[in-house]
C-alpha positions as a Markdown table, in Angstrom:
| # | Residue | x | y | z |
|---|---|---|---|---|
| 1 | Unk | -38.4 | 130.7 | -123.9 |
| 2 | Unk | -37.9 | 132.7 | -120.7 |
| 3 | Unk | -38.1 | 136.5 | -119.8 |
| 4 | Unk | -34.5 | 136.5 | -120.9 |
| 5 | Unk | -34.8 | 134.9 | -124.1 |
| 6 | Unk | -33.0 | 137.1 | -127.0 |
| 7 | Unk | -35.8 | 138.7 | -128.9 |
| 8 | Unk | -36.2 | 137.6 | -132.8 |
| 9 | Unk | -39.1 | 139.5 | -134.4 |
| 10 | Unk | -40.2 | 137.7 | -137.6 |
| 11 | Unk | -43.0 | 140.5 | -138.6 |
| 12 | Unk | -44.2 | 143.7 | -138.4 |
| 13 | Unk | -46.3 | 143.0 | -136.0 |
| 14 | Unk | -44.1 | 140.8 | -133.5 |
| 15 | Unk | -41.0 | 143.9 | -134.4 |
| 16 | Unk | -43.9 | 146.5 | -132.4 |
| 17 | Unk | -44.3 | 143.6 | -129.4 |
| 18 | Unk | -40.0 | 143.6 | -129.1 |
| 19 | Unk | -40.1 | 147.5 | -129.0 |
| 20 | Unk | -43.5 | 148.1 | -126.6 |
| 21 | Unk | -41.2 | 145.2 | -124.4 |
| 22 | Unk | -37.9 | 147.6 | -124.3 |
| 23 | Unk | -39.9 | 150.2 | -124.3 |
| 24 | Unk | -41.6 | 149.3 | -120.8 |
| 25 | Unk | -38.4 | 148.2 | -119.4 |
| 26 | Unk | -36.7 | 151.3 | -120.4 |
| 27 | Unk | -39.2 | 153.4 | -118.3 |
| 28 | Unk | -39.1 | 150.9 | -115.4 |
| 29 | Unk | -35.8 | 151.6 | -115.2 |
| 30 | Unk | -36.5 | 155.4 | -114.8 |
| 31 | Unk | -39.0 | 154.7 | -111.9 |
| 32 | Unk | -42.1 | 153.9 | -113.9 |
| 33 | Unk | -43.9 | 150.9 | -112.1 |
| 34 | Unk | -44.5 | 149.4 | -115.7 |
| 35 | Unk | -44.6 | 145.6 | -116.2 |
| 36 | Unk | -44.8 | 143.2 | -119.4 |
| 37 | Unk | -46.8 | 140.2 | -119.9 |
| 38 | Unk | -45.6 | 138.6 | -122.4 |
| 39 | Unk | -48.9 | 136.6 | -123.7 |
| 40 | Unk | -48.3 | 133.5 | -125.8 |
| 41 | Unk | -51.5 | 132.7 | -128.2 |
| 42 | Unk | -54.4 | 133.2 | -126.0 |
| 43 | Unk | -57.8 | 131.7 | -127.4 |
| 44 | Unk | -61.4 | 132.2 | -126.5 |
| 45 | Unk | -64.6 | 132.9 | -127.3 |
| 46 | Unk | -64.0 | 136.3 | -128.7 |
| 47 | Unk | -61.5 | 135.7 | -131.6 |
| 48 | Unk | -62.3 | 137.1 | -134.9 |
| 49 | Unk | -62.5 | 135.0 | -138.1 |
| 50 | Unk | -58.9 | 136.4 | -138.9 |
| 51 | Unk | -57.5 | 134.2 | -136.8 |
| 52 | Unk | -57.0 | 130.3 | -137.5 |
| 53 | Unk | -58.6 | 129.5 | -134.2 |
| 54 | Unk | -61.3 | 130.9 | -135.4 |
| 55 | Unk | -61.6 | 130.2 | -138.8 |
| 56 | Unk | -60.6 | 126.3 | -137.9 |
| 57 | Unk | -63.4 | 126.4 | -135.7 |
| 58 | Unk | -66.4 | 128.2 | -137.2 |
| 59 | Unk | -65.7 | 126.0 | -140.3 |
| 60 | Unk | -65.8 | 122.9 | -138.7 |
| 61 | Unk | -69.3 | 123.8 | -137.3 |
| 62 | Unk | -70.5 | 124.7 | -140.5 |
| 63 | Unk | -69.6 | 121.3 | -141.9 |
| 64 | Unk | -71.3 | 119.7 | -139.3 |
| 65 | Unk | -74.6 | 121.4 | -139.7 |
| 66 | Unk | -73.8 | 120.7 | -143.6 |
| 67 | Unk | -73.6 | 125.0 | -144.1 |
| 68 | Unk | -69.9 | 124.8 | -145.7 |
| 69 | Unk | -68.0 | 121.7 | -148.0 |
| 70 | Unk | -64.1 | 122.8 | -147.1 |
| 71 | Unk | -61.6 | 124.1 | -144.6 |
| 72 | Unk | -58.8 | 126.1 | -146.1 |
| 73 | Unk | -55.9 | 126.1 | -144.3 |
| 74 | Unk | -52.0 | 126.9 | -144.6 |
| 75 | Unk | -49.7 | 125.2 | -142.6 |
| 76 | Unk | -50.7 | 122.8 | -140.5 |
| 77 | Unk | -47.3 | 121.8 | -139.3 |
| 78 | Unk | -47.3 | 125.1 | -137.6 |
| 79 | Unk | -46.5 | 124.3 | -133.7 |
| 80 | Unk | -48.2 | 126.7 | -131.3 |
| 81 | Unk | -48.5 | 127.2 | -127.5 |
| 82 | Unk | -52.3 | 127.9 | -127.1 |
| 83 | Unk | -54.0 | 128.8 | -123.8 |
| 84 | Unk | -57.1 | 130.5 | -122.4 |
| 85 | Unk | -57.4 | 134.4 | -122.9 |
| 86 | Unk | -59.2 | 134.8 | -119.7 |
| 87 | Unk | -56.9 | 132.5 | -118.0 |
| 88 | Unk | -54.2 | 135.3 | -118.8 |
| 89 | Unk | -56.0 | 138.7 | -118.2 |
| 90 | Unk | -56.2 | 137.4 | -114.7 |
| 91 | Unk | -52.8 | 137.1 | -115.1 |
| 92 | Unk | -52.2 | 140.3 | -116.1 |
| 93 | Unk | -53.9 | 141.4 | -113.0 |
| 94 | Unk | -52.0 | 139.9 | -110.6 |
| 95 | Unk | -49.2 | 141.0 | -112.1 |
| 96 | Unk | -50.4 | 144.6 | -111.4 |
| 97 | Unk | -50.9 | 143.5 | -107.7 |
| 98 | Unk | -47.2 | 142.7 | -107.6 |
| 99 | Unk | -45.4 | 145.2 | -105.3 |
| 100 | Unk | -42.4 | 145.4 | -107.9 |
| 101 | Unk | -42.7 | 145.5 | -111.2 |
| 102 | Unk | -41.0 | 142.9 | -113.7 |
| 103 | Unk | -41.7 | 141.3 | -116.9 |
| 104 | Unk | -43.6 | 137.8 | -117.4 |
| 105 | Unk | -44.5 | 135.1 | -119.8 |
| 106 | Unk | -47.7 | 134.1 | -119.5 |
| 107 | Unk | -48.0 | 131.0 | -121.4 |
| 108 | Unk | -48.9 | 126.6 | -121.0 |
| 109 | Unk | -45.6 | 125.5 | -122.0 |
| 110 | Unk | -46.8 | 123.0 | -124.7 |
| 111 | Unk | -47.1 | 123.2 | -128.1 |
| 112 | Unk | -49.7 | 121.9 | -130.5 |
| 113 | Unk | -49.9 | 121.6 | -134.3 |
| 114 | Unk | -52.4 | 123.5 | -136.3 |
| 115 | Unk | -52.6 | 119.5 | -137.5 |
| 116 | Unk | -53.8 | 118.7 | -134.4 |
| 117 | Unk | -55.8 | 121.5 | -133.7 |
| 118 | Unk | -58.1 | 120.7 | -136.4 |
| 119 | Unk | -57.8 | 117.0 | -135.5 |
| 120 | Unk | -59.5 | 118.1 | -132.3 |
| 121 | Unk | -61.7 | 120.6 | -133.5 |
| 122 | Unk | -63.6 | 117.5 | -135.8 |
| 123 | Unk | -63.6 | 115.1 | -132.8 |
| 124 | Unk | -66.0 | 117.3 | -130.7 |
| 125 | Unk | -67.7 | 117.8 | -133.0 |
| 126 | Unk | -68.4 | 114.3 | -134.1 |
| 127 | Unk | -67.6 | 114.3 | -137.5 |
| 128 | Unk | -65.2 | 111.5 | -138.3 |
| 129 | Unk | -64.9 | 111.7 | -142.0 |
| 130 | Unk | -63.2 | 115.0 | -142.6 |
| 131 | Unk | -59.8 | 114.4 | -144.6 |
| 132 | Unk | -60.9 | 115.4 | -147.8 |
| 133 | Unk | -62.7 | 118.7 | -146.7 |
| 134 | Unk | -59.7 | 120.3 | -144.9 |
| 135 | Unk | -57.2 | 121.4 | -147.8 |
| 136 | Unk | -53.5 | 123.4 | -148.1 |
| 137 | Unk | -54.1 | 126.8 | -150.0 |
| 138 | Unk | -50.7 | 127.6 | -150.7 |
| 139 | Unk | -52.1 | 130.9 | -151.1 |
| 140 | Unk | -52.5 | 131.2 | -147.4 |
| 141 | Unk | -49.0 | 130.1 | -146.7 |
| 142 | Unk | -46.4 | 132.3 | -144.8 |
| 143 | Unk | -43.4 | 134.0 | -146.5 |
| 144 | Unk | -41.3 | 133.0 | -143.8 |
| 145 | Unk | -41.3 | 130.0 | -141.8 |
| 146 | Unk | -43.2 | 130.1 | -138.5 |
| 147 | Unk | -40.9 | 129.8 | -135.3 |
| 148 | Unk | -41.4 | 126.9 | -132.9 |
| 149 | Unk | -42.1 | 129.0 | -129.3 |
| 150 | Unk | -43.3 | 127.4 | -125.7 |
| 151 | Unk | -43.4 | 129.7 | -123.6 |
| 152 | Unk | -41.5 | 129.2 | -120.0 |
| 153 | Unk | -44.0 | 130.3 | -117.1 |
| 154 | Unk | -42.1 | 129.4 | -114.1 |
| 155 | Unk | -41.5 | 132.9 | -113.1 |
| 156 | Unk | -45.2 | 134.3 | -113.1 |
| 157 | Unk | -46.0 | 130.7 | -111.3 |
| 158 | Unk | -43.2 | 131.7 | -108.3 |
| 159 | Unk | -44.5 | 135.4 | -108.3 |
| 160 | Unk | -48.2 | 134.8 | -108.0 |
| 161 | Unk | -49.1 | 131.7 | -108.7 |
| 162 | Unk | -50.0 | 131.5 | -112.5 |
| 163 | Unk | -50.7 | 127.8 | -113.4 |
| 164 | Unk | -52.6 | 127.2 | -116.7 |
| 165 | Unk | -55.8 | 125.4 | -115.9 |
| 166 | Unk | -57.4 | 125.4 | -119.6 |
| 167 | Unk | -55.3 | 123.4 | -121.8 |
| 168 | Unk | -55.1 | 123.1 | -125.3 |
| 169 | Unk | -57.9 | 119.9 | -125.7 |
| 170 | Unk | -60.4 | 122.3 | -123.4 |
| 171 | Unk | -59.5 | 125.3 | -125.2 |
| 172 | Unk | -60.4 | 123.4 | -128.7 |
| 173 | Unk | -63.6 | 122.1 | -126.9 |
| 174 | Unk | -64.6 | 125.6 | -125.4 |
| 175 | Unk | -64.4 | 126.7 | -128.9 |
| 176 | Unk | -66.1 | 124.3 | -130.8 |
| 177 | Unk | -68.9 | 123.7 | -128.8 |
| 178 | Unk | -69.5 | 127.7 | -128.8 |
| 179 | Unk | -69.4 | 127.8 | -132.7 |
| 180 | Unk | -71.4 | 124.3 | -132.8 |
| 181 | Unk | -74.6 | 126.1 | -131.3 |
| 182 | Unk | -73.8 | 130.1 | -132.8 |
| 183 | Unk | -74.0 | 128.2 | -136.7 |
| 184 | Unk | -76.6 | 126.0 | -136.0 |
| 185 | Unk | -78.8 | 129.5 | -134.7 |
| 186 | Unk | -77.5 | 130.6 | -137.7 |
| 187 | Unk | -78.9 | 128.5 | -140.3 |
């Protein structure tokens, strides 16, 4: 997906993104500098439980240090382009240092699995028997299907340079190895 890609909001929440997006485009055009970054899933340190990241990660720590049995989880086909939140606030600052104002994706342009997400998540942490402990609550599945989006970041790379350093493997790692030591203080 590019800058130009047709917008298909799929919830609530993503139908408020598509409207803050014409929104800011509609008062560029009236001679508000006014720019969108149009942020792909941006991990770090920070995320709250709520979110899969998270909840992958925190759980996978607490099975290491033996404080938690199972890791429940919805799909895990679910393919995502994951980066580095502060990776793309910077971004968003150069974008304010533009001269003109214009929209950009801010994104790595490779998708990963939840599958493999959690694959990862285990192998840093060294635990190599884990199969059994992850399982599908249907429960936490998703009325409607999730989309398949990679974000296209050519233009914010011509514009100023964006090129994603922390990619998903380092993101999982960054993550993991944060939770690893915050449960193990913990216990």
């Amino acid at each position: 997906q590019n800058e130009e890609t047709p917008h298909n909001p799929q919830s609530p929440y993503a139908c408020a993104k598509s409207l803050a997006f014409h929104l800011v485009r509609m008062y560029r055009a009236q001679g508000v500098f006014a720019s969108t970054a149009i942020l792909y899933n941006h991990e770090s340190l920070r995320r709250t439980d709520e979110y899969v990241t998270r909840k992958i990660t925190k759980a996978v720590a607490r099975i290491k240090w033996n404080l938690q049995d199972k890791l429940k989880l919805g799909d895990m086909s679910a393919k995502i382009d994951w980066g580095w939140a502060p990776e793309y606030v910077e971004a968003e600052w150069n974008i304010l240092q533009l001269d003109k104002p214009d929209d950009f994706i801010i994104a790595t342009g490779e998708a990963h699995t939840v599958q493999e997400f959690v694959e990862e998540s285990f192998r840093v942490a060294g635990v190599s028997s884990y199969g059994e402990r992850v399982i599908t609550d249907e429960s936490l599945l998703r009325p409607a299907a999730n989309s398949f989006l990679v974000g296209d970041y050519s233009k914010a790379r011509k514009a100023f340079g964006f090129e994603p350093k922390i990619k998903f493997k380092e993101v999982v790692e960054n993550m993991v190895k944060h939770d690893l030591v915050a449960e193990f203080k913990n216990d």
